[in-house]
C-alpha positions in Angstrom: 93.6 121.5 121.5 92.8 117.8 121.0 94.1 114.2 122.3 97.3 113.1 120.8 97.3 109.9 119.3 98.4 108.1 121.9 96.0 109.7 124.8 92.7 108.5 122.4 94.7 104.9 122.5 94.6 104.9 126.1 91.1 105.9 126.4 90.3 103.2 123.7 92.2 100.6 126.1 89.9 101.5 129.1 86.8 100.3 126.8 88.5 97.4 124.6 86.7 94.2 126.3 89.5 91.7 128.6 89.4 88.9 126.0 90.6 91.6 123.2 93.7 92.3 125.0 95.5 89.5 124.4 94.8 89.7 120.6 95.7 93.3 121.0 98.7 92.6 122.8 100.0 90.2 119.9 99.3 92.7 117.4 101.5 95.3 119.3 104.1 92.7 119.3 104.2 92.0 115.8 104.3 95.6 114.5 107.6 95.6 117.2 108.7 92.8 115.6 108.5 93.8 111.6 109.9 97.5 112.3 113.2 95.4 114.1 113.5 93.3 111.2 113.1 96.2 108.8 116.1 97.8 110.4 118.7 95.1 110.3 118.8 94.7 106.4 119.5 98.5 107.2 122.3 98.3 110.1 123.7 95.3 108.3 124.3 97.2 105.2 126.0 100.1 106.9 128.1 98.1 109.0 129.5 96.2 105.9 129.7 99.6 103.3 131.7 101.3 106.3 134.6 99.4 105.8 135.0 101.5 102.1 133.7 104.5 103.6 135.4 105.3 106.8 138.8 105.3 105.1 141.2 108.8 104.7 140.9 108.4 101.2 137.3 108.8 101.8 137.7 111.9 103.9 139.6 113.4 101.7 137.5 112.8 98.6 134.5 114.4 100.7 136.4 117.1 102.2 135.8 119.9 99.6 132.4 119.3 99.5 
């Protein structure tokens, strides 16, 4: 059985030179940052549709299915 992804990361941390962390660190930090601002387009939209869709009328429409 081999490494998981994030065991040959940690090995690849243990030989990445001091002066790379910092630029590695930033990268980290922006992937963090794009996937959070991907999801609030996401969060905002279902927060404002759920005002339609959690209704009764809405339940009942759905509840044959």
């Amino acid at each position: 059985m081999g490494m998981s992804t994030r065991e040959v990361i940690a090995r690849e941390l243990e030989r990445l030179p001091e002066q790379d962390l910092d630029k590695l660190l930033s990268f980290l930090r922006s992937l963090k940052e794009a996937h959070a601002e991907n999801a609030v387009p996401t969060l905002a939209a279902e927060s404002a549709l759920a005002k339609d869709w959690l209704t009764p009328e809405e339940d009942s429409a759905w509840a044959s299915l």
